[in-house]
N, C-alpha and C positions, 0 to 999 in steps of 0.2 A: 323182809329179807334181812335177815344176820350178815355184819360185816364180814364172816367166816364163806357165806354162800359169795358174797360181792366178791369175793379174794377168789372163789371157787366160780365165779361167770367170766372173770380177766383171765384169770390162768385157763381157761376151757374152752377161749372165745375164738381160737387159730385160725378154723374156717370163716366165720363171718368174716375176722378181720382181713382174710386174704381176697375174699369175695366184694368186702368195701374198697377196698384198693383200686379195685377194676374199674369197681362202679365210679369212684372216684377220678380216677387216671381217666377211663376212655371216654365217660359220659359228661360229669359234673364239670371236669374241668376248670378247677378253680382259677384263679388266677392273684397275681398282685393286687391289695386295695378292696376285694371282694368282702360283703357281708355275707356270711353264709349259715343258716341254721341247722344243725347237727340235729333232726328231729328221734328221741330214742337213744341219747350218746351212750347209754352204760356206762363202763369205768373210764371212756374218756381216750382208750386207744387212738382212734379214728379221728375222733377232735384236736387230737398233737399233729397227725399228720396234714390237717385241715388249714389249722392254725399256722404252721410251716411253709405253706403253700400261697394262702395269702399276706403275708409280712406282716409287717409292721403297719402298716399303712390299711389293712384290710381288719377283720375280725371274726371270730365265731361264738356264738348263741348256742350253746351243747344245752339239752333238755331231757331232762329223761323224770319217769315219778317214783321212781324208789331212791328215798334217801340215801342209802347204803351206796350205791353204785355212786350216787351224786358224791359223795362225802370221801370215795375211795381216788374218784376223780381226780376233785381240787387237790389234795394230799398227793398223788404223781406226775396230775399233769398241768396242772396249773402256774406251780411253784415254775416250772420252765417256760410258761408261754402267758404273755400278759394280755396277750389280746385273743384269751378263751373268759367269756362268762360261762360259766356252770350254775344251770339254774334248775331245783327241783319241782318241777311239773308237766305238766302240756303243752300240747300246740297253743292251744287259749292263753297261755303265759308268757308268749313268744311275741302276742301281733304287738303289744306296743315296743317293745327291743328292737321291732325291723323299722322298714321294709328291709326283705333280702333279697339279693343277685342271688340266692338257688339255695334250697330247699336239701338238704342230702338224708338218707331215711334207710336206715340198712339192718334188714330185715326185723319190721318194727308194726309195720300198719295191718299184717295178719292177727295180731294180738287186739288190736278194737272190736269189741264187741260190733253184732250186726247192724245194731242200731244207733251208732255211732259213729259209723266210719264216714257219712254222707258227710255231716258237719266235721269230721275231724279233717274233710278232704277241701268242704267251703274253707276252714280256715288257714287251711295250708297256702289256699288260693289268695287269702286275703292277706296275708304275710310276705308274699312275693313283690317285686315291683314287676311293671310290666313287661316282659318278654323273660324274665324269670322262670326256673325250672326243678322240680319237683323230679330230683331223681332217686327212684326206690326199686327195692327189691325185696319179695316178699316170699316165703314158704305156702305152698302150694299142697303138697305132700312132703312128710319129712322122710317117711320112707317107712318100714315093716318092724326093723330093726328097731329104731325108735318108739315108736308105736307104743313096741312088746315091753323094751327097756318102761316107757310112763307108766304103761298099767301094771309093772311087776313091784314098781318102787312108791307110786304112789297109789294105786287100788282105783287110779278111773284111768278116762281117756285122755288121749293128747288134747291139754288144756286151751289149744290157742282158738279164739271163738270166733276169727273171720275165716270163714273156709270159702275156695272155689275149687269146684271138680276140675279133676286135669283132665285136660283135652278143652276146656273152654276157659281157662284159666285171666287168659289174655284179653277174652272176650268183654269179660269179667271186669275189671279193672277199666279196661277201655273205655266200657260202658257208665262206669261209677263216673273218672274223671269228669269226660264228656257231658254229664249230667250236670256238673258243678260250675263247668263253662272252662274247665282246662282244654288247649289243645293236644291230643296224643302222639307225640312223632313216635313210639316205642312201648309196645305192652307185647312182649312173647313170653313163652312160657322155655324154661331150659333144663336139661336135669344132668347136671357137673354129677362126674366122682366124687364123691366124698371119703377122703381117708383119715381116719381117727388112729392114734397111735396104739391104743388097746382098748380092748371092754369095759375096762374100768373108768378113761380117761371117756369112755361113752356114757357111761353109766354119772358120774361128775358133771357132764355137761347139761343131762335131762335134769339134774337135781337144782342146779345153779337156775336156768333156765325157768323151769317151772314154780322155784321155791319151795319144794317139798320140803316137808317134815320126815328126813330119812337119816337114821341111824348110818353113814359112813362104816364105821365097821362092822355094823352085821350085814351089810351091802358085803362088806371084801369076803366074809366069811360063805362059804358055799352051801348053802341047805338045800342043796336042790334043782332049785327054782334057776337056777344063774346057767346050774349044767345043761339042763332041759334046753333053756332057751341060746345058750352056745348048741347046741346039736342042730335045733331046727332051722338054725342060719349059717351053719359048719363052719364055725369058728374053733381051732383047733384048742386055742389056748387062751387066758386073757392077758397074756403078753403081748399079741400076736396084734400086728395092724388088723385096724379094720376098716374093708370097703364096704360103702354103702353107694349101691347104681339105683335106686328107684328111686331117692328125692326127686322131687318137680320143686322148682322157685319160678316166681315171675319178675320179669324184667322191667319198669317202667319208668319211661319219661315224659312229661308231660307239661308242656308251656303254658305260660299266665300269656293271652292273650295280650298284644300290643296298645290297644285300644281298651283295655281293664284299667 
């Protein structure tokens, strides 16, 4: 990823970061003194507020493996909080930096391959101290609109390669953790509004997101393809907000066993 697209994932990132908030404030619950790893930080939004949250006295572990997002990080959010490490990699990069008091992962673990998600779920476990908590939220469905947006701009599908059908979404998850020896108090599945300010500011988000190789202004320039696919979702304008009601994300929390 181009330092151009990382500038283009921070500026495009509104929803997620309203949606970590939540996850944040009503689940994670940080507190004073806490060590917490930011699993997936991107540019490090999330981790200022993390970092905030638990003082001076506490700390945070931001991870993410795109250099670019790492490097755009330390350069905004670092320079004000001394107790964020930003570190480029993995969860496998993380277990000697802990244990952690809680695990935060916002909207990140849809992205692991299938066959990677068991160990990347062991080690999440293994990072934890005991009674510790793994709170995540993941994409489920992103919705039609999107969809249409990745296969117009990049020529395949939506890229992300952990999928669960909605309607068992939660089942899904529940069943992964469980496997690993997590206890589940939380895996639903929900599907929020989502409001993007225009087409374009949609169309920016799948590019940053996916990393595509896409020409920005022959994107703005209209050949066609952009009106077509404004009609078939009656979008009047690409001024014009836009709602998306068919996303599905899943919900989950998931405790490190007492006795781990």
């Amino acid at each position: 990823m181009s330092e151009e697209k990382a500038q283009l994932y921070d500026e495009d990132s509104n929803f997620q970061y309203r949606n970590g908030m939540s996850l944040m404030d009503e689940h994670l619950k940080p507190k004073s003194g806490d060590c917490i790893l930011d699993l997936g930080c991107g540019t490090g939004r999330l981790a200022a507020q993390l970092a905030s949250k638990v003082g001076e006295e506490g700390k945070i572990v931001a991870v993410d493996p795109n250099a670019q997002r790492v490097q755009l990080a330390r350069r905004n959010v670092q320079r004000q909080h001394d107790n964020i490490q930003f570190v480029v990699g993995t969860v496998d990069d993380a277990v000697i930096l802990g244990p952690f008091d809680g695990i935060f992962c916002n909207f990140v673990l849809h992205w692991v391959p299938d066959g990677g998600i068991l160990e990347t779920l062991k080690t999440a476990l293994d990072c934890l101290k005991p009674g510790g908590e793994l709170c995540a939220q993941m994409t489920v469905s992103p919705g039609a609109l999107y969809e249409d947006i990745v296969r117009l701009v990049t020529a395949h599908d939506t890229p992300q390669t952990q999928k669960s059908i909605p309607g068992q979404a939660g089942i899904y998850w529940r069943n992964l953790c469980k496997s690993v020896g997590f206890d589940v108090l939380v895996a639903a599945e929900e599907s929020p509004m989502v409001v993007m300010d225009n087409l374009y500011s949609c169309v920016t988000t799948v590019i940053a997101y996916t990393e595509a190789d896409v020409n920005l202004k022959a994107v703005a320039a209209d050949n066609g393809e952009f009106s077509a696919l404004m009609k078939a979702h009656n979008i009047n304008s690409r001024t014009d907000k836009v709602v998306v009601r068919d996303a599905t994300y899943v919900m989950l929390i998931a405790r490190k066993p007492a006795d781990l």
